[in-house]
DOFI-239588 format. One line per 5 residues: number of its first residue (from 1); for each residue x, y, z of N, C-alpha, C. Coordinates in pm, 1 decimal. Each point is the difference from the previous one (the first is absolute). Layout:
NUM> X:Y:Z:X:Y:Z:X:Y:Z  ...
***
This chain:
1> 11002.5:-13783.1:-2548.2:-64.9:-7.5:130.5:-135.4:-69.7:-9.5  -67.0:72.3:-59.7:-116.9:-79.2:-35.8:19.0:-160.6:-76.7  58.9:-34.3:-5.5:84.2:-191.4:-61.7:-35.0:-20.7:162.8  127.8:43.8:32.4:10.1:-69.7:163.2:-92.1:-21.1:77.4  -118.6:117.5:3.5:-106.1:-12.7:82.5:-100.8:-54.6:-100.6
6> 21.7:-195.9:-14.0:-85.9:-60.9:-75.4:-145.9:34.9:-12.5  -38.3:-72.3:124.8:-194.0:12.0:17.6:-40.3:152.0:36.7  81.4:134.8:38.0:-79.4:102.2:-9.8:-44.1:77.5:-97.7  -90.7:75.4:26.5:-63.1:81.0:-133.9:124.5:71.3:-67.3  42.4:-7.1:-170.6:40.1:66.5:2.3:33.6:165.1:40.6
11> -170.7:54.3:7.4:7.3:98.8:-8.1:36.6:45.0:171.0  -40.4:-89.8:79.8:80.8:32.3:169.7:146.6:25.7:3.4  50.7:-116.3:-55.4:142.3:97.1:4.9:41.7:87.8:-102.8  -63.4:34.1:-26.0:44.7:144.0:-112.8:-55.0:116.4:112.0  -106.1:-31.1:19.4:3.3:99.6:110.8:101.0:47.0:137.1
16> 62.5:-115.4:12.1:122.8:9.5:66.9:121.8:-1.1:-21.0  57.2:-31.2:-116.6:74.0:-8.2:-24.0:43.7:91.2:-136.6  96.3:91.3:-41.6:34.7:56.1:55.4:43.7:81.7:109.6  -151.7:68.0:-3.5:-83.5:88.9:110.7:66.2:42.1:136.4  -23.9:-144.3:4.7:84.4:-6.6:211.7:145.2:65.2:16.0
21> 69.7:-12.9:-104.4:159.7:9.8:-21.2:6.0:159.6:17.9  -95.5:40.3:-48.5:-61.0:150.2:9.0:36.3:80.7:94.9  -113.0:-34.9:140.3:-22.6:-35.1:96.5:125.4:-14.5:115.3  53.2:-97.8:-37.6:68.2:6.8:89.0:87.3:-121.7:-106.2  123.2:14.4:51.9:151.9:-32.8:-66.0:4.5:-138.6:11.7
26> 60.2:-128.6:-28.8:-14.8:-111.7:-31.8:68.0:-43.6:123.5  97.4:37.5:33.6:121.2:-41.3:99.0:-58.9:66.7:153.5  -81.7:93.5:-51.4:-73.3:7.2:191.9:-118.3:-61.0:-3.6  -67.0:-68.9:-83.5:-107.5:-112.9:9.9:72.7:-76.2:20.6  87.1:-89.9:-34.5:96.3:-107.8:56.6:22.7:-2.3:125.6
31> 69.3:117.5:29.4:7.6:14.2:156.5:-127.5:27.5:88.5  -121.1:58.6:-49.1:-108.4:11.0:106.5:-69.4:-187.6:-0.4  14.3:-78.8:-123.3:-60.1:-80.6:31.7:39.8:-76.9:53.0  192.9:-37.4:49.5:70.3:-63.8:105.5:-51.1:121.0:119.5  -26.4:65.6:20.2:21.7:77.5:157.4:-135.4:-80.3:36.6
36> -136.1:28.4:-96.4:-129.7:-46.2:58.9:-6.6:-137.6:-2.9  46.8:-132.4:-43.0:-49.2:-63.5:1.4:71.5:-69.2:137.5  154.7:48.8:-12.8:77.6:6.5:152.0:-70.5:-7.5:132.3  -78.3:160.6:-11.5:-77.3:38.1:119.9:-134.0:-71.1:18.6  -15.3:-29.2:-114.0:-159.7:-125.3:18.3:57.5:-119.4:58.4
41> 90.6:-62.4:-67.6:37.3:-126.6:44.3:32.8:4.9:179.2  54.9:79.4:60.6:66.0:22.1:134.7:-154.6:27.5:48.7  -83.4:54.8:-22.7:-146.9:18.0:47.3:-39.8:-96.8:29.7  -18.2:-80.7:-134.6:-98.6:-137.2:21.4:13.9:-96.4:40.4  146.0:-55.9:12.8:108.1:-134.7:54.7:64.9:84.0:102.1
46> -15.5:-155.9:87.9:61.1:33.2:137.2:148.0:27.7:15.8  52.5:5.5:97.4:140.1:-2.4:16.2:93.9:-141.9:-41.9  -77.7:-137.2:28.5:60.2:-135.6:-3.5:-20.1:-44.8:-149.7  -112.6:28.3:-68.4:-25.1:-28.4:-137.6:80.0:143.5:-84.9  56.8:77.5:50.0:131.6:86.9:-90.9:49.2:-60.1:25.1
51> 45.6:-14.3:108.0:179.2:-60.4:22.6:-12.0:-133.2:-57.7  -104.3:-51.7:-29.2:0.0:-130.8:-113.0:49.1:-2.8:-159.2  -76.8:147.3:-2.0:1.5:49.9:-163.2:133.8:51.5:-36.2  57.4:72.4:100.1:153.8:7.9:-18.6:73.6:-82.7:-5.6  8.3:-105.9:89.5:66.9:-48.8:-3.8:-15.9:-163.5:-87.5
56> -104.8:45.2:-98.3:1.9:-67.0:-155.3:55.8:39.7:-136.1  82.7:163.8:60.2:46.6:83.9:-94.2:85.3:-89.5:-94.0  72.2:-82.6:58.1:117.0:-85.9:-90.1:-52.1:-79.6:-77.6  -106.3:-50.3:65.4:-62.4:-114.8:-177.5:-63.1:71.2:-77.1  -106.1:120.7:80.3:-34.7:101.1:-147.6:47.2:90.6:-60.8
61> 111.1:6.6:43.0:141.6:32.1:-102.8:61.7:-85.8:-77.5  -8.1:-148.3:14.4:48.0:-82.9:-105.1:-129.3:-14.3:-111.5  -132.7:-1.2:39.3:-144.1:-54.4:-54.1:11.9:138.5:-78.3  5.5:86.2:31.7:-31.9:171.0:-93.1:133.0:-1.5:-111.4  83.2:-9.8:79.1:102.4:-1.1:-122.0:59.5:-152.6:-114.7
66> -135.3:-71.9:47.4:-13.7:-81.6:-152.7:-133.9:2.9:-63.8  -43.5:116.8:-13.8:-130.8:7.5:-49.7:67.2:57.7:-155.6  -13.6:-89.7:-67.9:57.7:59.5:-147.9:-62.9:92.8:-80.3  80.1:105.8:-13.0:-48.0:117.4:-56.0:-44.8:18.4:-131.8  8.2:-105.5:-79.1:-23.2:-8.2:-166.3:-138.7:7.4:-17.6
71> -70.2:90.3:-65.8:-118.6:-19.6:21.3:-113.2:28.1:63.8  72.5:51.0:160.3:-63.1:27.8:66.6:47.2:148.1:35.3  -143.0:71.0:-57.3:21.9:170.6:33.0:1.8:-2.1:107.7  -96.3:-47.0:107.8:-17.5:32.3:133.9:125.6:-28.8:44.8  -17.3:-86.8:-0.4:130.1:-74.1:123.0:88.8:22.4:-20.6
76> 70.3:77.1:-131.2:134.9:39.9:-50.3:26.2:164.2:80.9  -108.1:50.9:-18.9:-22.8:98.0:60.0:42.7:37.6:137.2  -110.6:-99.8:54.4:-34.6:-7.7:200.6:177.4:-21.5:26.6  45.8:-90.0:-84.0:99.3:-80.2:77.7:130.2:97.1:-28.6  30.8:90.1:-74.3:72.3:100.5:-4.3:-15.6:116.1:76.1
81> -121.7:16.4:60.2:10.7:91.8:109.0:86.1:17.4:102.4  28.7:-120.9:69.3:24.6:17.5:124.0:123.2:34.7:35.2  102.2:-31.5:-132.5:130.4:92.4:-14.4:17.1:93.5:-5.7  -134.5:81.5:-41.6:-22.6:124.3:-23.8:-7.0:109.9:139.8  -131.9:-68.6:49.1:-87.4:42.2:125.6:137.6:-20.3:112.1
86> 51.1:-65.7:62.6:27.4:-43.3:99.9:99.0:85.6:30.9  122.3:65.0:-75.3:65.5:103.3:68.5:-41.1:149.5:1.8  -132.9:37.9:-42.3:-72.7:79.3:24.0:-63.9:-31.8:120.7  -89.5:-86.5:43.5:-55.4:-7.9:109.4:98.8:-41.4:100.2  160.8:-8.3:-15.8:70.4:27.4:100.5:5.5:107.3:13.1
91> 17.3:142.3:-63.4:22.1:92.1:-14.8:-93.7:62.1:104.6  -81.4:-33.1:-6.5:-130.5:71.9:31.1:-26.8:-45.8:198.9  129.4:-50.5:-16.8:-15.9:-99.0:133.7:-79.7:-105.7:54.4  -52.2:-88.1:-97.6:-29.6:-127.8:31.2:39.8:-137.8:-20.5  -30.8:-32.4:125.1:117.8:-107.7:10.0:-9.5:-115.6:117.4
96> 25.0:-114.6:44.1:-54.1:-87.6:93.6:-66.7:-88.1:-97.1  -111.2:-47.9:101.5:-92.0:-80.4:16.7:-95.9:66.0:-154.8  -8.1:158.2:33.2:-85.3:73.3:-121.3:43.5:-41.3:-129.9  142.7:38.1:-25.5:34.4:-19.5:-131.2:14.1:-189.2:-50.2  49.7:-56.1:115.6:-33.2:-144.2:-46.1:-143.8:-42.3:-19.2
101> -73.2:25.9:48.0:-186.8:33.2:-31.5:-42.3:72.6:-117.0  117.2:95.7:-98.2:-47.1:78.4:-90.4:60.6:-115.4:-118.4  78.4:-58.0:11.8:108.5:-62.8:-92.3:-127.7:-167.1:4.6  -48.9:-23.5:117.2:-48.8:-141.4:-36.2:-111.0:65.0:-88.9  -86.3:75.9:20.0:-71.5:57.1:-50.2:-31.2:26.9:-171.0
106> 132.1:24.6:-28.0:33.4:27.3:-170.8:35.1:-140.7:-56.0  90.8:-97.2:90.1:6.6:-115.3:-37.6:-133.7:-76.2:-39.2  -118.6:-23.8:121.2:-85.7:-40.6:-75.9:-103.0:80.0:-96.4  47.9:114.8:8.4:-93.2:50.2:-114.9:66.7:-26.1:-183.4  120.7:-54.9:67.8:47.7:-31.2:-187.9:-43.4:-141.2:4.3
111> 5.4:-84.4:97.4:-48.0:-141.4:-1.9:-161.5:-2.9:-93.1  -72.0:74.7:113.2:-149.9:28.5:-107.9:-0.5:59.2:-83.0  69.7:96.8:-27.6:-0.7:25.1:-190.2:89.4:-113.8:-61.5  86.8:-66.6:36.6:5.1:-109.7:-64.9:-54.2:-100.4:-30.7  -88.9:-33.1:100.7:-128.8:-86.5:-36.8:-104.6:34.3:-94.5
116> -18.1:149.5:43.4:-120.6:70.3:-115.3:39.0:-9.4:-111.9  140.6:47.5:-73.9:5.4:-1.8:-127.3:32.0:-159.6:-48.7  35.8:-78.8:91.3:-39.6:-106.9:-48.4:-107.2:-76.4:-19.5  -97.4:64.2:98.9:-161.2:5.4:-46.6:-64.3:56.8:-121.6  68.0:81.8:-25.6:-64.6:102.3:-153.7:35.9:-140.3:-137.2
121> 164.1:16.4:27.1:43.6:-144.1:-94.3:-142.3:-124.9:-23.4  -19.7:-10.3:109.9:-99.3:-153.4:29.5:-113.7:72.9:-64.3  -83.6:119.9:43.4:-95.0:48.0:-79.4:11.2:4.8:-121.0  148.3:45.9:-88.5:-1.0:21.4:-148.8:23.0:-155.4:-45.6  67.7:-80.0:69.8:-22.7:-137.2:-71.7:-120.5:-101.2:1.2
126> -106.0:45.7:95.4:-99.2:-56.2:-15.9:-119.0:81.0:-74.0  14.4:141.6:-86.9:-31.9:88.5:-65.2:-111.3:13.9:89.8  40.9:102.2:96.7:-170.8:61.4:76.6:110.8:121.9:62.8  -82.9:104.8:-65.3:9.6:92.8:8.3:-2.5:79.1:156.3  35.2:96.7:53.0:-11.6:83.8:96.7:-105.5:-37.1:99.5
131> -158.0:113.6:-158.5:-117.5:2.3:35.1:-54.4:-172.8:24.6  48.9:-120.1:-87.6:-71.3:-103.8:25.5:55.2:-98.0:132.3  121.6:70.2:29.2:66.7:-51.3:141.6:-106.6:35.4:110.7  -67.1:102.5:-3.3:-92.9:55.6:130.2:-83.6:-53.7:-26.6  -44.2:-60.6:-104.4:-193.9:-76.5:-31.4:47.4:-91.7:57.2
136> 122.3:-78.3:-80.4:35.8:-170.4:43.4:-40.0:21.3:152.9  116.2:62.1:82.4:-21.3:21.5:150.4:-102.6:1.7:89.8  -127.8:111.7:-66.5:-97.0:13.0:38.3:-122.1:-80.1:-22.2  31.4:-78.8:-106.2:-75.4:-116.2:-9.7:6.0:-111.3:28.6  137.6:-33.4:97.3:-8.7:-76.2:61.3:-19.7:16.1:201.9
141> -45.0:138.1:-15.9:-5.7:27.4:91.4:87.5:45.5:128.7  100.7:3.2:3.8:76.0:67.1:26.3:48.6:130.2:60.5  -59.4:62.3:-65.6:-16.5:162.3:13.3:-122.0:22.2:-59.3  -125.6:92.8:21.4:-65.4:52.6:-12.7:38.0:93.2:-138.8  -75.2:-19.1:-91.9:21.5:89.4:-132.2:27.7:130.0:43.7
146> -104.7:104.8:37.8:-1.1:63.0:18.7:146.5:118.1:62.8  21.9:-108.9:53.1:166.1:65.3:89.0:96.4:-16.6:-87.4  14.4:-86.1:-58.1:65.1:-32.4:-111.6:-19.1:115.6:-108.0  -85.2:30.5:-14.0:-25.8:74.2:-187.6:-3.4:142.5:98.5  -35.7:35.5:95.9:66.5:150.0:59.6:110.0:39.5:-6.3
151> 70.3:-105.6:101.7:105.9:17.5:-2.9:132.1:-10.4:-109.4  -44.4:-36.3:-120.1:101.3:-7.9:-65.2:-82.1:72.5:-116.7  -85.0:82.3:-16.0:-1.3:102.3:-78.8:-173.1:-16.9:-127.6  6.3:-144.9:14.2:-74.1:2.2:-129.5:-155.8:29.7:1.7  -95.9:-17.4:-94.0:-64.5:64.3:4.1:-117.9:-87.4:-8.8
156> -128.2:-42.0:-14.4:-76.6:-65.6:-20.3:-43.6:-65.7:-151.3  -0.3:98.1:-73.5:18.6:-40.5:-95.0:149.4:-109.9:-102.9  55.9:53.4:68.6:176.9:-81.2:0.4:-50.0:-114.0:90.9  -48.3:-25.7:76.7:-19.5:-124.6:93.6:-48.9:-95.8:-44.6  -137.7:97.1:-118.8:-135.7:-81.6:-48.8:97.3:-106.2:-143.4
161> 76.0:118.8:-62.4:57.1:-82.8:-108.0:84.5:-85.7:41.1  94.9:8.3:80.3:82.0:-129.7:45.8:-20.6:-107.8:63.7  -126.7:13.1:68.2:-119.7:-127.1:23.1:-39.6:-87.8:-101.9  -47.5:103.7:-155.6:-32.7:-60.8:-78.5:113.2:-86.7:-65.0  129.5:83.1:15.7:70.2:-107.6:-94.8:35.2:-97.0:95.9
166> 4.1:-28.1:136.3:34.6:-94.9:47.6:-113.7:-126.2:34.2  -125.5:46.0:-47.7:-66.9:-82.6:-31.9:-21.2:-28.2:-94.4  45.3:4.9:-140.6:-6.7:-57.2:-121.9:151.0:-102.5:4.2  104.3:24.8:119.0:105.4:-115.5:12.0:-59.3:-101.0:89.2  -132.9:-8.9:54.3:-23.6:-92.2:73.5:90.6:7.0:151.5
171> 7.0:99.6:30.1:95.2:59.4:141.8:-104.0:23.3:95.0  -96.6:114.1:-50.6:-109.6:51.1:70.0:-121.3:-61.1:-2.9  -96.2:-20.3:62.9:-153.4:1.0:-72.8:-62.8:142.2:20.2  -148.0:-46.0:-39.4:-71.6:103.2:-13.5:-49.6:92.8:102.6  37.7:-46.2:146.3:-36.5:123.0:113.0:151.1:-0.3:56.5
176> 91.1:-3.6:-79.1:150.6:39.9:87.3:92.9:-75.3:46.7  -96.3:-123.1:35.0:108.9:-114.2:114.6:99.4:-89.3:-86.9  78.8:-9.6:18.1:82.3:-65.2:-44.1:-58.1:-122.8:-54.0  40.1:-63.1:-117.9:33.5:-163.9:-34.2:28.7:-22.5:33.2  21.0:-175.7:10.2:110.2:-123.3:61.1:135.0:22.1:-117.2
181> -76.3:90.4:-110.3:165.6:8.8:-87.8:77.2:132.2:31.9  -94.4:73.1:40.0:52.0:158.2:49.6:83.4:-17.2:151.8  -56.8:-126.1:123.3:71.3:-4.2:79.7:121.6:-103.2:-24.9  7.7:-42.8:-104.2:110.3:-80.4:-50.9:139.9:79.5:-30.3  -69.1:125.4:-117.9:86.3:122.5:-24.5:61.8:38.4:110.9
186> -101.5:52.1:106.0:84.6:95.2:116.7:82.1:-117.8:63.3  -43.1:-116.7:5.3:117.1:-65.7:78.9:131.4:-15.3:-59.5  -2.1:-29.1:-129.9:113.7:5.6:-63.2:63.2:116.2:-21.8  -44.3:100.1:-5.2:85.2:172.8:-3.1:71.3:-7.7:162.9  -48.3:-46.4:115.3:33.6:20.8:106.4:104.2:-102.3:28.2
191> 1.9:-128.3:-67.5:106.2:-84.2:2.6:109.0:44.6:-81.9  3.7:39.2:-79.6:109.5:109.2:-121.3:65.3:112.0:112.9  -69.6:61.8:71.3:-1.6:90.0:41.3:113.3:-14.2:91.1  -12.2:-167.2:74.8:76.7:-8.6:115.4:130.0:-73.7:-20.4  -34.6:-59.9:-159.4:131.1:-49.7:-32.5:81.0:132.8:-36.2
196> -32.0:99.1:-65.1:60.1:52.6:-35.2:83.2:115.3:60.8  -68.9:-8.3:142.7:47.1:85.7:156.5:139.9:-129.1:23.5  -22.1:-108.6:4.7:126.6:-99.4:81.1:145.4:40.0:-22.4  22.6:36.6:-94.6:143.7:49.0:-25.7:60.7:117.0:173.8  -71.4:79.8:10.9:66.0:86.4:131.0:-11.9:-59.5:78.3
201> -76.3:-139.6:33.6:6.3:-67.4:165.0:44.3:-132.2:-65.9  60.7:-78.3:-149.4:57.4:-110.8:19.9:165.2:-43.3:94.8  70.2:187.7:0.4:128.8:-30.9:69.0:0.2:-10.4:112.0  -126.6:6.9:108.3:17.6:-34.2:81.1:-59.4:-109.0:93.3  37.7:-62.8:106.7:-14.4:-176.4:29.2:-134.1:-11.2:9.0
206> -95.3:-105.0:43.8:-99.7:0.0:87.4:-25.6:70.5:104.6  136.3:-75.6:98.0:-47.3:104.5:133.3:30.9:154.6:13.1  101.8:74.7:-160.4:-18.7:120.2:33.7:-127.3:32.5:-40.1  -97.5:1.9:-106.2:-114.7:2.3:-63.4:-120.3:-11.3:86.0  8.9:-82.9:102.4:-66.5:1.0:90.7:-9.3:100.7:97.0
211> 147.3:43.3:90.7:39.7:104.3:64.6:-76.6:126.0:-51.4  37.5:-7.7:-129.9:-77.5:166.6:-30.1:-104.9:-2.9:17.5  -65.4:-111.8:-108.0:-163.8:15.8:14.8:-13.6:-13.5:146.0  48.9:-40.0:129.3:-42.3:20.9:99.9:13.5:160.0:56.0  128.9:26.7:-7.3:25.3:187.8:25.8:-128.9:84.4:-80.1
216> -48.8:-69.1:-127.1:-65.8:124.2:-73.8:-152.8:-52.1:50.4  -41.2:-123.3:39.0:-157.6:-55.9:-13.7:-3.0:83.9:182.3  106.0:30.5:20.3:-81.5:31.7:168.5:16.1:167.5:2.6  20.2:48.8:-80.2:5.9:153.8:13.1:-128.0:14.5:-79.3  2.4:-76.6:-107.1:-145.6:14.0:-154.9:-143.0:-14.7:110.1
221> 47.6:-98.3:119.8:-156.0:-35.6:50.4:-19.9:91.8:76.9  88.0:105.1:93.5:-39.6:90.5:57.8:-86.4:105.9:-73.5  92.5:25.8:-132.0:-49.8:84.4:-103.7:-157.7:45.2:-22.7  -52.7:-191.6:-8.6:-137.4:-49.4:-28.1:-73.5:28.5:120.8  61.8:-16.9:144.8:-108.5:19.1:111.4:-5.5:142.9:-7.6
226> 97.2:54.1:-46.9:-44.7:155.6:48.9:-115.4:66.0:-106.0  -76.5:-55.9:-71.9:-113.2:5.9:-56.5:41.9:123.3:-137.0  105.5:72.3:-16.4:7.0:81.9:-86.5:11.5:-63.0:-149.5  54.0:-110.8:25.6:-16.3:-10.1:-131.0:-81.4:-96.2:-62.5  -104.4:33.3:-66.2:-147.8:-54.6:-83.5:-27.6:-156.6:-33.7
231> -89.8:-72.2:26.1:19.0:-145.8:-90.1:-163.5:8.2:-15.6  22.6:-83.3:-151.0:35.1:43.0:-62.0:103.9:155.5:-34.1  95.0:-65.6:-87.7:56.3:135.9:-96.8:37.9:-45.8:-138.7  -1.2:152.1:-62.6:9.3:3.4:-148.3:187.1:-120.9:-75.7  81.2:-15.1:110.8:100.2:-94.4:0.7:-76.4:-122.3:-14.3
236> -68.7:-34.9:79.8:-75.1:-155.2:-30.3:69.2:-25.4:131.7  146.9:33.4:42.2:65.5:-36.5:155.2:-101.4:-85.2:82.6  -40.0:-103.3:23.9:-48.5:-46.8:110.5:24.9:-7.3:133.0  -70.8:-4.1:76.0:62.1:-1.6:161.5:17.3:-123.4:20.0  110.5:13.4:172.9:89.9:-112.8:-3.8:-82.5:-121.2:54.4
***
């Protein structure tokens, strides 16, 4: 677990992990986090931008189910759920518009863990570590350090040393900001990043590729007006 969750502190997910399983059972976290993110999504998007998102269910059912699982903990993971989840949350009586809203839902959440762990890949082949992924970031400004090194666990002293070594690679300078070779790095981890996402959206055409990103860019922008969710964030996610 702690592998998978590259850039966090180790010691954050040790704190959770086991722990949570504890707590509460693995298979009703599965199901509370399709019920809530369900009921958020129907909150924040209108009626015309769902019935968009549904009815993109068929290409992000072809795009999710070529996200290749070798390799990728996350996405091997996410993307085995939904065989799991789905005749339970029939069970439970949901169904419509809801359950096609719970199902796009898991689809793109294996899409982005498929991207992420193909992001970790791009981090270990350009050897920068977790902790030196959040300096790179934050020194190029991006995200604010600070949100960065909270949120993912580390500590100041862990910050101070991975500064130092990324300024003895000529990545960093001496008050934080990135190099012209450090913004060279992040561009190239982020180009790795996106080659290495193309495999789940090469089977399908232009104009389906388009279609989605249109179904998903007009539900994502409601998302953004409704102010809940932060920009900066510790994702780096930019707004649209």
């Amino acid at each position: 677990m702690t592998a998978a969750f590259y850039n966090f502190h180790p010691d954050m997910v040790a704190l959770a992990v086991p722990g949570c399983w504890e707590r509460v059972p693995p298979d009703a976290v599965v199901l509370l986090r399709v019920a809530a993110a369900t009921e958020a999504l129907t909150s924040l998007c209108s009626g015309p931008s769902l019935g968009t998102l549904i009815g993109a269910l068929p290409l992000l059912r072809i795009a999710s189910d070529h996200c290749g699982a070798s390799g990728r903990i996350l996405a091997g993971a996410n993307r085995a759920l939904w065989p799991r989840v789905e005749p339970e949350l029939r069970g439970r009586g949901l169904g419509g518009p809801e359950l096609g809203l719970a199902e796009a839902w898991q689809a793109c959440t294996t899409l982005r863990e498929h991207r992420g762990d193909g992001h970790v890949a791009a981090l270990l082949t350009h050897e920068l570590s977790g902790l030196e992924a959040h300096l790179l970031v934050a020194g190029c400004r991006d995200v604010p350090a600070e949100v960065l090194r909270y949120n993912r666990g580390w500590t100041p002293e862990e910050w101070e040393w991975g500064s130092r070594r990324l300024l003895g690679r000529g990545l960093l300078g001496a008050d934080g900001v990135a190099t012209d070779a450090g913004r060279t790095a992040l561009h190239s981890v982020e180009a790795l990043t996106d080659q290495l996402a193309e495999p789940a959206f090469e089977v399908l055409s232009d104009g389906e590729a388009n279609s989605l990103y249109g179904a998903l860019v007009d539900c994502a922008g409601q998302i953004q007006a409704s102010g809940l969710f932060p920009f900066p964030n510790p994702m780096g996610l930019p707004a649209l």
